[in-house]
C-alpha positions in Angstrom: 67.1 -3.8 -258.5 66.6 -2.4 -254.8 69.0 -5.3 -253.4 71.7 -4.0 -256.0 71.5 -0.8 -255.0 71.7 -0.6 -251.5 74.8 -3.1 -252.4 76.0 -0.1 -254.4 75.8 2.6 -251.4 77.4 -0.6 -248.8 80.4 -1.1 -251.2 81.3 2.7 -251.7 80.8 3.2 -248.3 83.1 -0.1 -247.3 85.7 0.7 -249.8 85.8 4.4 -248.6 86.1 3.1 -245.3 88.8 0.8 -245.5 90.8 3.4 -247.6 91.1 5.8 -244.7 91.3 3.0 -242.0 95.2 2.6 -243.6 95.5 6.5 -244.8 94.5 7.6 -241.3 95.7 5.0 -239.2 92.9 5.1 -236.6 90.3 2.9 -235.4 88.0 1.7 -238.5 84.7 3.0 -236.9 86.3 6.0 -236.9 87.0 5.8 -240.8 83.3 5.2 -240.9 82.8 8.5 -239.7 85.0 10.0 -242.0 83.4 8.4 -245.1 80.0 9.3 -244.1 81.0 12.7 -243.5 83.1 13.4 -246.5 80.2 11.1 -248.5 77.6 13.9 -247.2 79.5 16.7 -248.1 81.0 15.8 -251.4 84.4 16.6 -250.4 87.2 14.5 -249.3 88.7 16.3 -246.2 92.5 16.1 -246.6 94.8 17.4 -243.8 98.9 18.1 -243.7 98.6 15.7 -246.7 96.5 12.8 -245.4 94.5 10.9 -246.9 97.5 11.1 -249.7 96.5 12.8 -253.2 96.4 9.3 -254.6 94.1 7.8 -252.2 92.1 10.9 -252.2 91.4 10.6 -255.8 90.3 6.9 -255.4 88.0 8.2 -252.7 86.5 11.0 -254.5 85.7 8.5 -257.6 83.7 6.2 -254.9 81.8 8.9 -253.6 80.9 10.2 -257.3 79.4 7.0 -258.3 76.3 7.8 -255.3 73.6 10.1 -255.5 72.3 10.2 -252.2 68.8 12.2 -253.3 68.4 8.6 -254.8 67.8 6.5 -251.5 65.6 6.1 -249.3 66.6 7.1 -245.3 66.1 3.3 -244.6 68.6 1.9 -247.4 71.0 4.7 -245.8 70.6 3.2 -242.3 70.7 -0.4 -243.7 74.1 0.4 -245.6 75.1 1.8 -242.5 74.5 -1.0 -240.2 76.3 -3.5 -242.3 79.3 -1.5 -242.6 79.3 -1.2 -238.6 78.9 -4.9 -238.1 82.3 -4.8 -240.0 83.6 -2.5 -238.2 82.6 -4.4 -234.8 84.4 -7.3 -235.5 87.8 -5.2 -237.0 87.4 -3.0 -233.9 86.3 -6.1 -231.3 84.1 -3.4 -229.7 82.4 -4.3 -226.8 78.8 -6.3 -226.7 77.2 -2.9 -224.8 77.8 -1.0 -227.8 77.0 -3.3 -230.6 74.7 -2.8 -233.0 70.8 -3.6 -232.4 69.7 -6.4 -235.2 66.7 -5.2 -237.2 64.4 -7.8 -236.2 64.7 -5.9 -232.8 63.5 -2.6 -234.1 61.0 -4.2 -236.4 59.6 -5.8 -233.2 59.6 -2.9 -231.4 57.8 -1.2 -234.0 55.1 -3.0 -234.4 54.7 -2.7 -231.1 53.9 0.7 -230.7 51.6 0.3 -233.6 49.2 -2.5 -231.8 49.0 0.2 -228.0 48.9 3.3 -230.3 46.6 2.4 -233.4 45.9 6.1 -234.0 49.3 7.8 -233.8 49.8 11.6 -234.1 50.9 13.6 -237.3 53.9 14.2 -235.2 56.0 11.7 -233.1 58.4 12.0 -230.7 60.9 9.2 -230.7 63.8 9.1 -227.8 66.5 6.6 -227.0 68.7 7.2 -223.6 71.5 4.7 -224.9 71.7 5.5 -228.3 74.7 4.4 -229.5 75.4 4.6 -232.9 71.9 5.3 -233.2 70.8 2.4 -235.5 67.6 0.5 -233.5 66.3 4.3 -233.1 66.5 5.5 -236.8 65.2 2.0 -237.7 61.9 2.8 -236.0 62.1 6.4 -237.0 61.7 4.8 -240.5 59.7 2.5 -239.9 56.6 4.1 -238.2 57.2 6.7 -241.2 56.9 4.7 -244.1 54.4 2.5 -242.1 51.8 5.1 -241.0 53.2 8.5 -242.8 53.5 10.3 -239.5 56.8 12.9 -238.6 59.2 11.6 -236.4 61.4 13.6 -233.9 64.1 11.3 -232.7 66.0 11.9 -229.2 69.0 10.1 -228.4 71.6 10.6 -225.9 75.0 8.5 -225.4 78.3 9.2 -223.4 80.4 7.9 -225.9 81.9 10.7 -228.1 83.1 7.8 -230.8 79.2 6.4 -231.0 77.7 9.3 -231.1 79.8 11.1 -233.6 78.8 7.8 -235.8 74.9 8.6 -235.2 74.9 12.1 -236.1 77.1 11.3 -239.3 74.2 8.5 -240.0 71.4 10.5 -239.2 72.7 13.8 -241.6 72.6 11.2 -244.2 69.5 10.3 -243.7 68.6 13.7 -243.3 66.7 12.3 -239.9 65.2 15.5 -237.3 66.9 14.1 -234.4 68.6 15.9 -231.7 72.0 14.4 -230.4 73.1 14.8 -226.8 76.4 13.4 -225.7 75.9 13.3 -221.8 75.0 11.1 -218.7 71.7 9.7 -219.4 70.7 9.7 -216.1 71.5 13.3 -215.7 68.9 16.5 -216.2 67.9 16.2 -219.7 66.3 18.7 -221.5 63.3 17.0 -223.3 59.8 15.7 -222.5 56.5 14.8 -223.5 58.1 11.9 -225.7 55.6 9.6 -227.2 58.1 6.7 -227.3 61.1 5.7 -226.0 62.9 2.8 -227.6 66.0 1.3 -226.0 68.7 -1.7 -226.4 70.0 -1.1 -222.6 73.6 -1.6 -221.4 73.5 -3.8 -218.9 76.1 -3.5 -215.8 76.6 -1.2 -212.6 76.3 2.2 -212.3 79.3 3.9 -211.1 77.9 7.1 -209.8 75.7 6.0 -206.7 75.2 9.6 -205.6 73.2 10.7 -208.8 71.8 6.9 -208.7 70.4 7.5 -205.1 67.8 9.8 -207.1 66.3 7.2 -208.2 63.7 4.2 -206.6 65.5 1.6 -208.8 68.9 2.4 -206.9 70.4 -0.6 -204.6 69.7 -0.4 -201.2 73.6 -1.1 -201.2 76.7 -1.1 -203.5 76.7 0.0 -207.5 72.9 -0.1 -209.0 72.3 -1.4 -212.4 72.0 0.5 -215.3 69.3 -0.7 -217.0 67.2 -0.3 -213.8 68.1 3.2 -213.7 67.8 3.9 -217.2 64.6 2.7 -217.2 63.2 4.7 -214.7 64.8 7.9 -215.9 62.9 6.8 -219.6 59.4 6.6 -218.0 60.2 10.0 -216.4 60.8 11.6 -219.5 57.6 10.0 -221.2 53.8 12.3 -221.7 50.6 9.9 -220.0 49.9 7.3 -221.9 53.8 7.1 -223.8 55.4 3.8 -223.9 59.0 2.3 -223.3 59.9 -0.2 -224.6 63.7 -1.9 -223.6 65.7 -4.6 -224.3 66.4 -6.0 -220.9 68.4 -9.0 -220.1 66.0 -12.2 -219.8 66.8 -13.1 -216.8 66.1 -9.2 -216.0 63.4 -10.5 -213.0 65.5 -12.7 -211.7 68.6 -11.0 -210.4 69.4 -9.9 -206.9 67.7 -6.0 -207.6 64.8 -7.5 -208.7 62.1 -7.2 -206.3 63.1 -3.0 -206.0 62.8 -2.9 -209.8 59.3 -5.3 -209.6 57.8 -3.1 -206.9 58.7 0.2 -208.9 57.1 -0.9 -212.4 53.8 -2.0 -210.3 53.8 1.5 -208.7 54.9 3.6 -210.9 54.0 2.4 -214.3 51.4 -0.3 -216.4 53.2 -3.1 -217.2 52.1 -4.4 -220.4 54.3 -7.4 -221.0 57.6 -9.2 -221.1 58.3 -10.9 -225.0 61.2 -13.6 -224.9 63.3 -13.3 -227.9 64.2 -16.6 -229.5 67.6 -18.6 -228.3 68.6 -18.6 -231.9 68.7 -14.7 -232.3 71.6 -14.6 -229.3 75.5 -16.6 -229.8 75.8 -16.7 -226.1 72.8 -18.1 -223.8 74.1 -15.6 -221.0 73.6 -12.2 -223.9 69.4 -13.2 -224.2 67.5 -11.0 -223.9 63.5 -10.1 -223.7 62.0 -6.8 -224.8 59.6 -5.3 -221.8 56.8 -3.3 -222.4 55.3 -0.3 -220.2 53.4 2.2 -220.6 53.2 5.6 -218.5 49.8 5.5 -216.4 47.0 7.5 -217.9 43.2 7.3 -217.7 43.3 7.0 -221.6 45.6 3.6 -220.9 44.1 0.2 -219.6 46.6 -1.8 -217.7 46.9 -5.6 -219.3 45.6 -7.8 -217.6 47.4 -10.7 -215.6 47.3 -13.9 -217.7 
């Protein structure tokens, strides 16, 4: 009964979808965001006559046949993501902004349940490459329905396109997250986060002036992202919070990887490196491992070196 109901959200929403990916002619993660958007507020937005009246009446008959107040946030997301894998492959977006599997955010999950076994009332969730916001709402959800705490999400993306889709899935979910479309690795204006939860991008920085603010920046040349973004994540963390990223697997073993080795000793406790299975990745060269750290505190014990 559950399976055929989130099947019920997933079709509306794909048929929706697909109906304004002709009427509209644009990209079809774009028509996502137009479903979801005209799906939240119960109105088909027409404009100089498009979507057409026809199509707009076919549209307005999907949307009738959901009640939203009848699913759970997680069955919203899930719908979600499976339209977006869709619209990955229609799209042939790029593998830095696909979307985070659930296994990932399941794993990442339980994580912060085994180094925080007694966590707040109230949680403060960020992601500093959010994207289209899906391996951050999946914890959101998950650490809500697992331990009944309140979750304040975080996320922050320079793409307009991604982030436009994660504010039209978190209004349907009716999620407290605050959106910021910006540089990541400029000022930001949070702190105190209790987790941070990211599936980095992994490439160079183009900015080397702003990236010179940083320990992880290259002694020479571009710096890499993820190295960046990682110690921007740790900055923005309360003692004792903990990161945890999706790094490439061969993350300590690239050229930048004694600055980045001699920064986590320093500067954070490093609680552990988890190799994802070879079957969960197409290409051997997209692996990747999910690093664990947590912000030094006298509350925190640092693992010890096995």
């Amino acid at each position: 009964m559950a399976h055929e109901h989130l099947e019920k959200l997933y079709n509306v929403l794909d048929e929706s979808t697909t109906i304004l990916h002709q009427q509209l002619k644009t990209s079809f993660i774009a028509a996502v965001i137009e479903a979801g958007e005209d799906l939240a507020s119960g109105n088909v937005m027409q404009e100089d006559g498009v979507p057409n009246d026809e199509a707009k009446k076919k549209l307005t008959a999907l949307f009738d046949q959901i009640k939203l107040a009848t699913y759970e946030p997680e069955e919203i997301r899930q719908a979600i993501q499976l339209v977006l894998v869709k619209a990955i492959k229609v799209d042939g977006i790029e593998p830095n902004k696909q979307v985070t599997p659930d296994a990932m955010a399941s794993l990442a999950t339980f994580m912060v349940t085994v180094f925080a076994q007694h966590l707040p009332k109230k949680m403060q969730v960020a992601d500093l490459a959010v994207g289209t916001g899906n391996l951050l709402f999946a914890v959101m959800n998950q650490l809500h329905n697992a331990r009944q705490v309140a979750v304040k999400g975080y996320g922050i993306d320079n793409d307009e396109t991604l982030l436009a889709v994660a504010g039209m899935s978190s209004m349907l979910q009716q999620l407290d997250v605050d959106l910021f479309h910006q540089d990541a690795l400029d000022n930001l204006l949070f702190k105190d986060i209790d987790v941070v939860v990211s599936d980095l991008p992994v490439g160079y920085y183009p900015v080397d002036e702003r990236a010179k603010q940083f320990e992880t920046a290259a002694a020479k040349g571009h710096s890499y992202a993820h190295h960046l973004l990682i110690e921007q994540s740790m900055r923005v963390l309360k003692p004792g919070g903990l990161g945890l990223f999706y790094v490439p697997s061969q993350v300590f073993r690239s050229e930048e990887a004694a600055g980045l080795t001699a920064w986590l000793a320093k500067s954070t406790y490093f609680q552990g490196l988890l190799n994802l299975p070879e079957d969960f990745f197409a290409d051997q060269k997209a692996e990747k491992s999910l690093l664990v750290l947590q912000k030094p505190s006298p509350d925190v014990k640092r693992a010890k070196q096995i």
